[in-house]
MITORGU-420252 format. One record per atom (N, C-alpha, C, O, CB): residue number from 1; atom name; y, x, z. Coordinates in Angstrom, 1 decimal. Glycine has a CB too. Layout:
N
ATOM    k   a      py      px      pz
ATOM  NUM  CA       Y       X       Z
...
This chain:
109
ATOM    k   a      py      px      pz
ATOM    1   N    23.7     4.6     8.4
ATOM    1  CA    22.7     3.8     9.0
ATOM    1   C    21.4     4.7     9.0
ATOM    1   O    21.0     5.4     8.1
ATOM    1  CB    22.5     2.5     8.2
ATOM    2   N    20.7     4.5    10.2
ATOM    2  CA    19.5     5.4    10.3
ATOM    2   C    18.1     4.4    10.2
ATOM    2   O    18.0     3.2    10.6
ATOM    2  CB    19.5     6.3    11.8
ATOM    3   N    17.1     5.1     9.7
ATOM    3  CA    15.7     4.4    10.2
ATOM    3   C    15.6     3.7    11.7
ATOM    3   O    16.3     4.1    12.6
ATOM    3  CB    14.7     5.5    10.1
ATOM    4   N    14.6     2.7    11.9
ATOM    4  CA    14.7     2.1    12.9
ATOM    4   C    13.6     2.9    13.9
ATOM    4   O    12.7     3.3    13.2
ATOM    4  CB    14.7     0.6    12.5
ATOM    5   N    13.4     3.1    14.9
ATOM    5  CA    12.4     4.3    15.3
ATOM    5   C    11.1     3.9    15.2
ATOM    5   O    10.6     2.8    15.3
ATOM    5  CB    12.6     5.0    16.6
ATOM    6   N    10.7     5.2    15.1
ATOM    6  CA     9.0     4.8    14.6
ATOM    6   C     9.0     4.9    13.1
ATOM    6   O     7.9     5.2    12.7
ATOM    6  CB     8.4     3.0    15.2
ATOM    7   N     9.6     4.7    12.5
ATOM    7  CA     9.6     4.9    10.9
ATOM    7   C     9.7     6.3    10.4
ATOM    7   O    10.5     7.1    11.0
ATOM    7  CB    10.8     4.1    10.3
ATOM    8   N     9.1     6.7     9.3
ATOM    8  CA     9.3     7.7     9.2
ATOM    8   C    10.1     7.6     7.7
ATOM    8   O    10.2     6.4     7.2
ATOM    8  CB     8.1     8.6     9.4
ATOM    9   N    10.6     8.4     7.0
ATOM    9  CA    11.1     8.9     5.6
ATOM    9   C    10.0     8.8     4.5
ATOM    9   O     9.2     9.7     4.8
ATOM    9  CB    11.7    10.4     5.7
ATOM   10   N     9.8     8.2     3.5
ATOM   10  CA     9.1     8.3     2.2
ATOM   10   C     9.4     8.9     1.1
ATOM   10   O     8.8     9.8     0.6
ATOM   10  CB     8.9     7.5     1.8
ATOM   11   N    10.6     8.2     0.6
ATOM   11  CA    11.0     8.9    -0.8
ATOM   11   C    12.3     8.0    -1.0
ATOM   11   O    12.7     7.0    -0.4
ATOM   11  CB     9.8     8.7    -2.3
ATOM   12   N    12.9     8.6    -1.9
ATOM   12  CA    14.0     7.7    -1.9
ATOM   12   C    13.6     6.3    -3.1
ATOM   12   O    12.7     6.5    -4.0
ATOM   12  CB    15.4     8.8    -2.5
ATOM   13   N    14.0     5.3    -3.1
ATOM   13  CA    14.1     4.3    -3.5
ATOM   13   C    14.2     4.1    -5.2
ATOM   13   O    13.6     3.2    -5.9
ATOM   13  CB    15.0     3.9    -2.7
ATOM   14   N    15.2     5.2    -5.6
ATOM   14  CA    14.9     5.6    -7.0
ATOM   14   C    14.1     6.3    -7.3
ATOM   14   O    14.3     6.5    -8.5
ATOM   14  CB    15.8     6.0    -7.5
ATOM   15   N    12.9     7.0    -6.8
ATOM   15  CA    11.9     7.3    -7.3
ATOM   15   C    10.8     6.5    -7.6
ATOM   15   O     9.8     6.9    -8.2
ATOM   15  CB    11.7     7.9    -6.7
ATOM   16   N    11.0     5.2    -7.3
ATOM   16  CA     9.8     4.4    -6.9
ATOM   16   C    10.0     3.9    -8.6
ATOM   16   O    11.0     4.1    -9.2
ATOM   16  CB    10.0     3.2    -5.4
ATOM   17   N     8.6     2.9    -9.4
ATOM   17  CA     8.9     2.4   -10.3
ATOM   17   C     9.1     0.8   -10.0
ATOM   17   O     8.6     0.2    -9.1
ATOM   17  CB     8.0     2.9   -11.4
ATOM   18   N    10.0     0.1   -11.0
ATOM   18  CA    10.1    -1.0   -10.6
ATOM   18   C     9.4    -1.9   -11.3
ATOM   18   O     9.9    -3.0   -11.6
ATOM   18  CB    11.3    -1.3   -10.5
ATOM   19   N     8.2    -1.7   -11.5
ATOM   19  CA     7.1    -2.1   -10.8
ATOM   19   C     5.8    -1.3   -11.0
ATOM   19   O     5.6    -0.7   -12.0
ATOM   19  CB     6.9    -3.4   -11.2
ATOM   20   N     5.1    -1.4   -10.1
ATOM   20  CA     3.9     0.0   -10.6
ATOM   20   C     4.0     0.3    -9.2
ATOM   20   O     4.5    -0.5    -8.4
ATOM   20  CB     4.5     1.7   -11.9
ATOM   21   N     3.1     1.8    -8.9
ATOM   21  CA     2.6     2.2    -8.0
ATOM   21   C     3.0     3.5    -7.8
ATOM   21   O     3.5     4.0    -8.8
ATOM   21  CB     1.4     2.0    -8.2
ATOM   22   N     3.0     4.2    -6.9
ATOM   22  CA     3.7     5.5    -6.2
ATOM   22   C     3.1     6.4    -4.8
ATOM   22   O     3.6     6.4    -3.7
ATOM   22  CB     5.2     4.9    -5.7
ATOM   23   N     2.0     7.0    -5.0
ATOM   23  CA     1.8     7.7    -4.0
ATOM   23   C     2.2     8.9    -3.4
ATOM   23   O     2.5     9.9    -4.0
ATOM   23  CB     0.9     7.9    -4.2
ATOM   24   N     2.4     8.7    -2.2
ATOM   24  CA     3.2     9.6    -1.3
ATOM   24   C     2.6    10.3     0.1
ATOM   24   O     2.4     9.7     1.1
ATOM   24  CB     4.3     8.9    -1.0
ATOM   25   N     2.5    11.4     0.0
ATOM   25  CA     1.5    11.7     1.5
ATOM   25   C     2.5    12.3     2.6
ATOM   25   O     3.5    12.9     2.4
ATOM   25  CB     0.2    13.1     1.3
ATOM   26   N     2.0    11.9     4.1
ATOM   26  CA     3.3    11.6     5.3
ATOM   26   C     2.4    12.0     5.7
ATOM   26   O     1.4    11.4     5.9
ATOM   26  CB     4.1    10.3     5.9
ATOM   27   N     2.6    13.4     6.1
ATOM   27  CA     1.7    14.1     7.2
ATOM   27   C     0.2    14.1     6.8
ATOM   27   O    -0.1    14.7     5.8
ATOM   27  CB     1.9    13.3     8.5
ATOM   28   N    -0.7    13.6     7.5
ATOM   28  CA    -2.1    13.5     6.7
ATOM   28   C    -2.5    12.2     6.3
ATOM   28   O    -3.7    12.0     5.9
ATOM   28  CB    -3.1    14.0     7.3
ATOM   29   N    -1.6    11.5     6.5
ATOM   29  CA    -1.6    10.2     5.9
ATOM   29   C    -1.3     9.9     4.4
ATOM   29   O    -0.1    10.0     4.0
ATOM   29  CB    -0.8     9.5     6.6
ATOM   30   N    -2.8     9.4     3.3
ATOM   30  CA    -1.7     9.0     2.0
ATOM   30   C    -1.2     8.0     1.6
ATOM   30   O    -2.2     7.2     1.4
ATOM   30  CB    -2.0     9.3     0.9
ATOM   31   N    -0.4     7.6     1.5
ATOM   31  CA     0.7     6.2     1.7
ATOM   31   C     0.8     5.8    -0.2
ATOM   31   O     1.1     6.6    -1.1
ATOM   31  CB     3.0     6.9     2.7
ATOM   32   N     0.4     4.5    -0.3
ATOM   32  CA     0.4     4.0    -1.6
ATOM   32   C     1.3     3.0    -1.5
ATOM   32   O     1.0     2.0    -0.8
ATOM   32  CB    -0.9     3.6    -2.1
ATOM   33   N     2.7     3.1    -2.2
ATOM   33  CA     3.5     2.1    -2.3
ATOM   33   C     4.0     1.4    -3.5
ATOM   33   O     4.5     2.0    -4.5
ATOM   33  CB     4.4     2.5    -1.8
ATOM   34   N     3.9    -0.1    -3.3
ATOM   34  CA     3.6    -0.8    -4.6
ATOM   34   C     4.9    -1.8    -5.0
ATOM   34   O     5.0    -2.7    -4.1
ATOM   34  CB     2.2    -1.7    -4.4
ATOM   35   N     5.7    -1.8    -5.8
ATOM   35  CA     6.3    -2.6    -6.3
ATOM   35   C     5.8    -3.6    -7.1
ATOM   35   O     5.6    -3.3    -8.2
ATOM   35  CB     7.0    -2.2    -6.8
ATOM   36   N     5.5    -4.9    -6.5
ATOM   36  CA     5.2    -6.3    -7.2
ATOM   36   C     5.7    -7.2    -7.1
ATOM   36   O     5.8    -7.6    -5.9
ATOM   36  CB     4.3    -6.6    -7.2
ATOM   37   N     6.2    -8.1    -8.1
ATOM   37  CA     6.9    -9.2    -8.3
ATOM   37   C     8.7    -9.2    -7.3
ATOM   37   O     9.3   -10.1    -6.8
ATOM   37  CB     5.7   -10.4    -7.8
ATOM   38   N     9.0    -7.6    -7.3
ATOM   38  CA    10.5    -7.8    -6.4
ATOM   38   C    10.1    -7.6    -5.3
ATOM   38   O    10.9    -8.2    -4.6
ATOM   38  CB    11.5    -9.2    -6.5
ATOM   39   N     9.3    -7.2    -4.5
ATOM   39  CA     9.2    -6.4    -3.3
ATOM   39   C     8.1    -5.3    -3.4
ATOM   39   O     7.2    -5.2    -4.2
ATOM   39  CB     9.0    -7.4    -2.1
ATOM   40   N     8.3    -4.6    -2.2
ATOM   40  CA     8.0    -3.3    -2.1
ATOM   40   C     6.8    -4.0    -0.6
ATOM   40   O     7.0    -4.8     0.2
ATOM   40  CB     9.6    -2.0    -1.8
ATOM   41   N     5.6    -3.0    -0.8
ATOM   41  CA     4.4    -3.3    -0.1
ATOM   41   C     3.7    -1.5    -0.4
ATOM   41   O     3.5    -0.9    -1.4
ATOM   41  CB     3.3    -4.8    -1.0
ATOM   42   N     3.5    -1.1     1.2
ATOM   42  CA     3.1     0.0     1.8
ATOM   42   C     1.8    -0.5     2.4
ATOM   42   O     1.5    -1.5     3.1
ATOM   42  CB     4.2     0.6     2.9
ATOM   43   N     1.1     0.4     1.7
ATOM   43  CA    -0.8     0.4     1.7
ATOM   43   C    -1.2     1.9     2.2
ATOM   43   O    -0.5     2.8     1.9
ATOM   43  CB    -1.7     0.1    -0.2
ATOM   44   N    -2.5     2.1     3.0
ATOM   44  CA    -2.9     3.1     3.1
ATOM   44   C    -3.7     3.6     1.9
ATOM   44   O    -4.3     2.6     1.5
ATOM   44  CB    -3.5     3.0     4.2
ATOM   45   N    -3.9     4.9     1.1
ATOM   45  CA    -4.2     5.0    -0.2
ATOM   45   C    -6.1     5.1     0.4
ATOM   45   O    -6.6     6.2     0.8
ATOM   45  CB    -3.3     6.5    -1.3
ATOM   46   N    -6.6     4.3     0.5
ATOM   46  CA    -8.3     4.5     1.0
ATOM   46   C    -8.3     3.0     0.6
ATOM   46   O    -7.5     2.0     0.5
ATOM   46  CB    -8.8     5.1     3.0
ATOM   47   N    -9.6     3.3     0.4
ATOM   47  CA   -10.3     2.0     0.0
ATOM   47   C   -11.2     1.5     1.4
ATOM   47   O   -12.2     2.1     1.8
ATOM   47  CB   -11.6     2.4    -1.5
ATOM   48   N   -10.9     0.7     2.0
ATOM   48  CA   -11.5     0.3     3.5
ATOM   48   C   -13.0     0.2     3.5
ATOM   48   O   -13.7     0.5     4.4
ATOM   48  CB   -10.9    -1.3     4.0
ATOM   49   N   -13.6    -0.4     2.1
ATOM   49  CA   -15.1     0.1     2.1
ATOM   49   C   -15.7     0.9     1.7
ATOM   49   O   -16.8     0.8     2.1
ATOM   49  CB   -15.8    -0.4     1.8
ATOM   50   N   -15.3     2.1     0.8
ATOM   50  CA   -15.7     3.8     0.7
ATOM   50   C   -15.3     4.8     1.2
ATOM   50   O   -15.8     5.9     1.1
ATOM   50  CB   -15.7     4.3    -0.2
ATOM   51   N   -13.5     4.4     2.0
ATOM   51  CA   -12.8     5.4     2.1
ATOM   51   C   -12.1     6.3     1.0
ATOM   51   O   -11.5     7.3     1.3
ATOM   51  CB   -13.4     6.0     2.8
ATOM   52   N   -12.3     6.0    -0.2
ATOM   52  CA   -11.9     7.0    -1.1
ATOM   52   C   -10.8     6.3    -2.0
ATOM   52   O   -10.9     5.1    -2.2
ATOM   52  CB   -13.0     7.6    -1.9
ATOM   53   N    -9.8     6.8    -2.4
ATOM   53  CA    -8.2     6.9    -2.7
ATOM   53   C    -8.5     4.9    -3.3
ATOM   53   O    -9.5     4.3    -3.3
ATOM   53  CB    -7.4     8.7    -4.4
ATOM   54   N    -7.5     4.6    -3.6
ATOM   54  CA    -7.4     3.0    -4.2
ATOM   54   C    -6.1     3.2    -5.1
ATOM   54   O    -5.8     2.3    -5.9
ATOM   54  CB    -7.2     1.6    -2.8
ATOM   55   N    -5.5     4.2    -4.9
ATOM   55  CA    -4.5     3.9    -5.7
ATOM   55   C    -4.6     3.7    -7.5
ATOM   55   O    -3.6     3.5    -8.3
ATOM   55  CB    -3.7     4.8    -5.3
ATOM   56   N    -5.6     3.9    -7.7
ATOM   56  CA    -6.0     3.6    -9.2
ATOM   56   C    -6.2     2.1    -9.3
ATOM   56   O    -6.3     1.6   -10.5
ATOM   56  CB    -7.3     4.3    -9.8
ATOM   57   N    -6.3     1.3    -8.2
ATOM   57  CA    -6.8     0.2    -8.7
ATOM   57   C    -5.6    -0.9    -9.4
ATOM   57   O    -4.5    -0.6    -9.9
ATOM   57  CB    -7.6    -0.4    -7.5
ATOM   58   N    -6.0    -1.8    -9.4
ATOM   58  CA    -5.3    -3.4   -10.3
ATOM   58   C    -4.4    -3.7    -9.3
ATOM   58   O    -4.6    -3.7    -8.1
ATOM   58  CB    -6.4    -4.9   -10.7
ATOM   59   N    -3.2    -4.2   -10.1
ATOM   59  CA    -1.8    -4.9    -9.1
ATOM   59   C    -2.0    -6.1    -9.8
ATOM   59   O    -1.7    -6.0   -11.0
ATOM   59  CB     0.0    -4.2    -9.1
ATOM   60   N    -2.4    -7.3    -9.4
ATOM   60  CA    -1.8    -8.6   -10.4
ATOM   60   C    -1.7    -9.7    -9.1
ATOM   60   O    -2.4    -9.8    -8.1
ATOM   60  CB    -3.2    -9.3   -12.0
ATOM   61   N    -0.5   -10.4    -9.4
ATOM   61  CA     0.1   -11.2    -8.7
ATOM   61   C    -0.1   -10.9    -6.7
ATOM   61   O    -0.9   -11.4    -6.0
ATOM   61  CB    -0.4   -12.7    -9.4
ATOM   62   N     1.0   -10.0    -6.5
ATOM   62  CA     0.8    -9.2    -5.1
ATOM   62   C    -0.7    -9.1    -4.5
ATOM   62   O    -0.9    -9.4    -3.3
ATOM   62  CB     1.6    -9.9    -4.0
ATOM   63   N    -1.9    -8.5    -5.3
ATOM   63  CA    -3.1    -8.5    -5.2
ATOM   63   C    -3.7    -7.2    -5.6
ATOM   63   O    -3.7    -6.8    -6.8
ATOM   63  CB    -3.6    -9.6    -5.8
ATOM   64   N    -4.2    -6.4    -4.5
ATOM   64  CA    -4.7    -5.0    -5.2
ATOM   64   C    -6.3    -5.2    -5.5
ATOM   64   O    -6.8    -5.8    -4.6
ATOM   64  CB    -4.3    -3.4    -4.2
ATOM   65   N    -7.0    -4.8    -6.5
ATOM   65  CA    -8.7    -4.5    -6.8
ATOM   65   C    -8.9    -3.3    -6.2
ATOM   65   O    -8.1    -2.4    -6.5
ATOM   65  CB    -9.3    -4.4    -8.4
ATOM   66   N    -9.6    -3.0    -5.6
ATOM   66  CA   -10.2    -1.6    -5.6
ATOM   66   C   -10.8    -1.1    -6.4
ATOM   66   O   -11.9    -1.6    -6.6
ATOM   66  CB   -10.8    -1.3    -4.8
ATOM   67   N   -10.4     0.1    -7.3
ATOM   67  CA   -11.1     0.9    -8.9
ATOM   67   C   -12.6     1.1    -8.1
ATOM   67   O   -13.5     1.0    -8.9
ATOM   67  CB   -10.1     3.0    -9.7
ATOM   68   N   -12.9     1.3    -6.9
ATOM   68  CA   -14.1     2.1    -6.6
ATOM   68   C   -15.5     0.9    -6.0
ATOM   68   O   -16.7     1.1    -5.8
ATOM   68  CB   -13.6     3.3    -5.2
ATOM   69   N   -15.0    -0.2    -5.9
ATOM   69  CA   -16.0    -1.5    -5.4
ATOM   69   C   -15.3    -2.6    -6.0
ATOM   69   O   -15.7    -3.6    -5.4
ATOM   69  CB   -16.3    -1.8    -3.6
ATOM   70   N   -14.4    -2.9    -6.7
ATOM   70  CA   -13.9    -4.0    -7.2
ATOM   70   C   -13.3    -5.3    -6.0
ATOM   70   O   -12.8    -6.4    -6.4
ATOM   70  CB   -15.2    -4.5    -8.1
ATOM   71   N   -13.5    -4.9    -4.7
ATOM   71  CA   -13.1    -5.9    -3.8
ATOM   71   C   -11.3    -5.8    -4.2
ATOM   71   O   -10.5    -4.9    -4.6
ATOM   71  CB   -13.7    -5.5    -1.9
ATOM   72   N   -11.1    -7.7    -3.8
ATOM   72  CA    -9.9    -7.7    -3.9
ATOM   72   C    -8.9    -7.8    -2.6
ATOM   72   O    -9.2    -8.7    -1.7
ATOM   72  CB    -9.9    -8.6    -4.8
ATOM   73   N    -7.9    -7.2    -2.4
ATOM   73  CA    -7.0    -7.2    -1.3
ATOM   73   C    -5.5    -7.8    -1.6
ATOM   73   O    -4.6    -7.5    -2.4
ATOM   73  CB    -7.0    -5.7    -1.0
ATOM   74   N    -5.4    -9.2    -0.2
ATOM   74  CA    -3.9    -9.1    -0.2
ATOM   74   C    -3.0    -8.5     0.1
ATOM   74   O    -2.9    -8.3     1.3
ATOM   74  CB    -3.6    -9.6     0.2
ATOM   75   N    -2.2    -8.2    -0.6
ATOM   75  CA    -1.1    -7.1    -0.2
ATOM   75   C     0.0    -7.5     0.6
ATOM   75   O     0.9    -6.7     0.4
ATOM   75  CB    -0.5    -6.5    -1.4
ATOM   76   N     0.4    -8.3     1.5
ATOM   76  CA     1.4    -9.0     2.3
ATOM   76   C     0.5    -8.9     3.6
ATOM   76   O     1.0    -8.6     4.7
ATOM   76  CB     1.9   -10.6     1.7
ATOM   77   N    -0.8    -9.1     3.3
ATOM   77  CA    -1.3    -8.8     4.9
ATOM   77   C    -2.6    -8.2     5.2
ATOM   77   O    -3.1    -8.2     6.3
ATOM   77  CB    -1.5   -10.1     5.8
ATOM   78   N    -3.2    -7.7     4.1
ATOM   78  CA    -4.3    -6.8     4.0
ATOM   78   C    -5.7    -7.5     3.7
ATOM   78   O    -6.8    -6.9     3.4
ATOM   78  CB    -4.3    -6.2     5.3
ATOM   79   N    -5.3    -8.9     3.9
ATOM   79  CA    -6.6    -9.6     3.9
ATOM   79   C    -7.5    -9.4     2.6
ATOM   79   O    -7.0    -9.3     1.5
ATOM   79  CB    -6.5   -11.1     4.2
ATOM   80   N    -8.8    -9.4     2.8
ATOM   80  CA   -10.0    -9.2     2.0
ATOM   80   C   -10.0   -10.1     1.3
ATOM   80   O    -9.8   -11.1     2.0
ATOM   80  CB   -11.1    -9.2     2.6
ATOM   81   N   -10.0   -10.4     0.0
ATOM   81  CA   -10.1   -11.9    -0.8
ATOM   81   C   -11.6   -12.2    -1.1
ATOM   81   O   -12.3   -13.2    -0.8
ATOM   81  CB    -9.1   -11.9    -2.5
ATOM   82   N   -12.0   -11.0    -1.7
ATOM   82  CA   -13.3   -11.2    -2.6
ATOM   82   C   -14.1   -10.2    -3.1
ATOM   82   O   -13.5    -9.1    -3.0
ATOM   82  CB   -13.1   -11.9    -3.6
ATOM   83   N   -15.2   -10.2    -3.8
ATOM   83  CA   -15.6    -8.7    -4.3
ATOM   83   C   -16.1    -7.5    -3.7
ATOM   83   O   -15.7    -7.2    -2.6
ATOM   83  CB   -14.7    -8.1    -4.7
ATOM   84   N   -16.5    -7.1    -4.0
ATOM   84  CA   -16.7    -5.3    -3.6
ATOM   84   C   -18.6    -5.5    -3.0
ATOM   84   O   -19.5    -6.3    -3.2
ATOM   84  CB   -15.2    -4.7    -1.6
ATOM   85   N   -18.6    -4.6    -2.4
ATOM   85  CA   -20.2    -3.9    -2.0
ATOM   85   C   -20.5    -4.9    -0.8
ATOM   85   O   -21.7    -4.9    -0.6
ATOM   85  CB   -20.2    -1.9    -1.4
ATOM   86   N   -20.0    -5.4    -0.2
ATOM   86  CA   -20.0    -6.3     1.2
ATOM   86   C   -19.7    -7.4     1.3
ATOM   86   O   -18.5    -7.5     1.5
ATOM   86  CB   -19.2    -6.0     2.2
ATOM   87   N   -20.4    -8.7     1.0
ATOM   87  CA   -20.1   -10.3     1.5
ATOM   87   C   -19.4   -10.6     2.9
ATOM   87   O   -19.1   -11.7     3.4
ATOM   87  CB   -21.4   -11.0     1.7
ATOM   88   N   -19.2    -9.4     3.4
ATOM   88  CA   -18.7    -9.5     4.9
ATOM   88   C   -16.9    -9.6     4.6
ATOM   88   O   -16.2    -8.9     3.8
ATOM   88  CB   -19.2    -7.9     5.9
ATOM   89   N   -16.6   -10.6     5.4
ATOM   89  CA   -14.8    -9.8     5.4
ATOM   89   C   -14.2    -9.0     6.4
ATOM   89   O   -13.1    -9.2     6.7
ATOM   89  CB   -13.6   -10.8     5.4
ATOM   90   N   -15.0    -8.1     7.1
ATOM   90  CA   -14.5    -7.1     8.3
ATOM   90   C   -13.6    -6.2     7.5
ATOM   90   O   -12.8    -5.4     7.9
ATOM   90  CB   -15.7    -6.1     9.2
ATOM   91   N   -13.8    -6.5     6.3
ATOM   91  CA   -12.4    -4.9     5.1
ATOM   91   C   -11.5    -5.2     5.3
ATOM   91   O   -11.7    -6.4     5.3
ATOM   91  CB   -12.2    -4.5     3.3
ATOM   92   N   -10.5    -5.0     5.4
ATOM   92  CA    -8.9    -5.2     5.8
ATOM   92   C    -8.4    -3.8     5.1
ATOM   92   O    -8.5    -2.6     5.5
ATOM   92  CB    -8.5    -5.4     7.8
ATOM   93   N    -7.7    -4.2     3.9
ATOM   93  CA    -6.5    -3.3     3.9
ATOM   93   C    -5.3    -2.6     5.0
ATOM   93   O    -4.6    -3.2     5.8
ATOM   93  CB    -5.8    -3.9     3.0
ATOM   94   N    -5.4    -1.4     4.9
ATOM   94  CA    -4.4    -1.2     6.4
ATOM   94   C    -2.6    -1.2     5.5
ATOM   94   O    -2.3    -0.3     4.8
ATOM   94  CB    -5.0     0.9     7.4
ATOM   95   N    -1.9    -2.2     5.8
ATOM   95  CA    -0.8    -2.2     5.4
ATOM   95   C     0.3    -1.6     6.6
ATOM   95   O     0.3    -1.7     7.8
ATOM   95  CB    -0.6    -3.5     5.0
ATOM   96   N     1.2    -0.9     5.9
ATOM   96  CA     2.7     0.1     7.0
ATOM   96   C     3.7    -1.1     6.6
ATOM   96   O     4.0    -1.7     5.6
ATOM   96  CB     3.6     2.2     6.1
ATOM   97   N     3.9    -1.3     8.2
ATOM   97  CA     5.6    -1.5     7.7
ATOM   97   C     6.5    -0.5     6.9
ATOM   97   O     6.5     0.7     6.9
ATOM   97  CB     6.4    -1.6     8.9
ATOM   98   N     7.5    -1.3     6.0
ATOM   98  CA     8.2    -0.7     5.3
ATOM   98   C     9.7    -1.2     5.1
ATOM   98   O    10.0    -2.3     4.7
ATOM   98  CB     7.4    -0.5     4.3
ATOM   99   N    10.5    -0.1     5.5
ATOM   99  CA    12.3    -0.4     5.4
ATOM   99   C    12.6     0.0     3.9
ATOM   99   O    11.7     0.5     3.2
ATOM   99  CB    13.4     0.6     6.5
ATOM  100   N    14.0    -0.2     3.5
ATOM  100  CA    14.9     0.5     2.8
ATOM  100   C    16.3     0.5     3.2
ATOM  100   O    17.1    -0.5     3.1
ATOM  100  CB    14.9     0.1     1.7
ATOM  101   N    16.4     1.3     3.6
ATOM  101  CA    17.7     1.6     4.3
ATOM  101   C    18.9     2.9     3.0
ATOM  101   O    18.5     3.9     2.5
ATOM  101  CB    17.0     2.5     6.2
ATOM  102   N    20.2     2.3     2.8
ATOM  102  CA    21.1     3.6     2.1
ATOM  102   C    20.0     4.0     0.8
ATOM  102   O    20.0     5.3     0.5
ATOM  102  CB    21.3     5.3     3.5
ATOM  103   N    19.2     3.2     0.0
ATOM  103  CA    18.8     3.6    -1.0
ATOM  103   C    17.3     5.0    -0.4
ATOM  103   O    16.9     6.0    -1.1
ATOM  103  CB    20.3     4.0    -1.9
ATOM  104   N    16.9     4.6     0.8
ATOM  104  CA    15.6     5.7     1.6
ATOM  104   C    14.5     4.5     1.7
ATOM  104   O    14.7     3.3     2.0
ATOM  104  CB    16.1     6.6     3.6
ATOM  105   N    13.4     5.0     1.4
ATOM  105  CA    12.2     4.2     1.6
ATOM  105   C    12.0     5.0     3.3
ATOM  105   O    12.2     6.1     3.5
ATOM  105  CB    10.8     4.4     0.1
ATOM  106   N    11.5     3.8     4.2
ATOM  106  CA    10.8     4.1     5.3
ATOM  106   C     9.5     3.7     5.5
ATOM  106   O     9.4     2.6     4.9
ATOM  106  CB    11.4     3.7     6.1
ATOM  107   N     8.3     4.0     6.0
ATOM  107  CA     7.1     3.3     6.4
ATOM  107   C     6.9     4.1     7.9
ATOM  107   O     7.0     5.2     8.4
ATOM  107  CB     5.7     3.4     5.2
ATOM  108   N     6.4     2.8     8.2
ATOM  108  CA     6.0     3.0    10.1
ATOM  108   C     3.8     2.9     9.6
ATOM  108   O     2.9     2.2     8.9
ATOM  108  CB     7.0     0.6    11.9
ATOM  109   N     4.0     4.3    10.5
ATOM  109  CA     2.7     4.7    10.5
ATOM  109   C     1.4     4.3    11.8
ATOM  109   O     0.3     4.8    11.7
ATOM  109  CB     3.1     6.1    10.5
């Protein structure tokens, strides 16, 4: 079975932790992929209001913080919850689709 097109290859599936965080870079893209609560959630590793990496931040109940402005992000659809440097909600986490196909992580870029 192959990826579905438009997807590219990540890592394999046993690399990932089952539960925790896993950064991976796809070209010049860095791809932060999160195991929480039994599914797998593909994040762009940037923080949408400084631009700088997020993958340090808080996973609690499919919800990432950003370590660098404290805003909080849904991880199922990117939405802005709360927090950070901006009362505005134009911040949107940029979320990838993501397969597992034969034990291969995929994300569409």
């Amino acid at each position: 079975m192959t990826a579905v097109e438009g997807f590219v290859y990540a890592c394999r599936l046993s690399e990932l932790p089952q539960r925790g965080k896993k950064v991976i870079q796809i070209g010049e893209t860095r791809v932060l992929i999160i195991a929480c609560e039994g599914k797998l959630y593909a994040v762009e590793d940037k923080c949408p209001q400084t631009g700088r990496p997020i993958s340090h931040g808080k996973v609690l109940e499919c919800t990432l913080t950003s370590p660098n402005t404290g805003a909080t992000y849904d991880l199922t659809s990117g939405l802005y919850l709360h927090g950070g440097l901006s009362p505005f909600q134009a911040h949107w986490l940029t979320i990838f689709p993501l397969q597992v196909m034969d034990g291969e992580v995929y994300v569409q870029l």
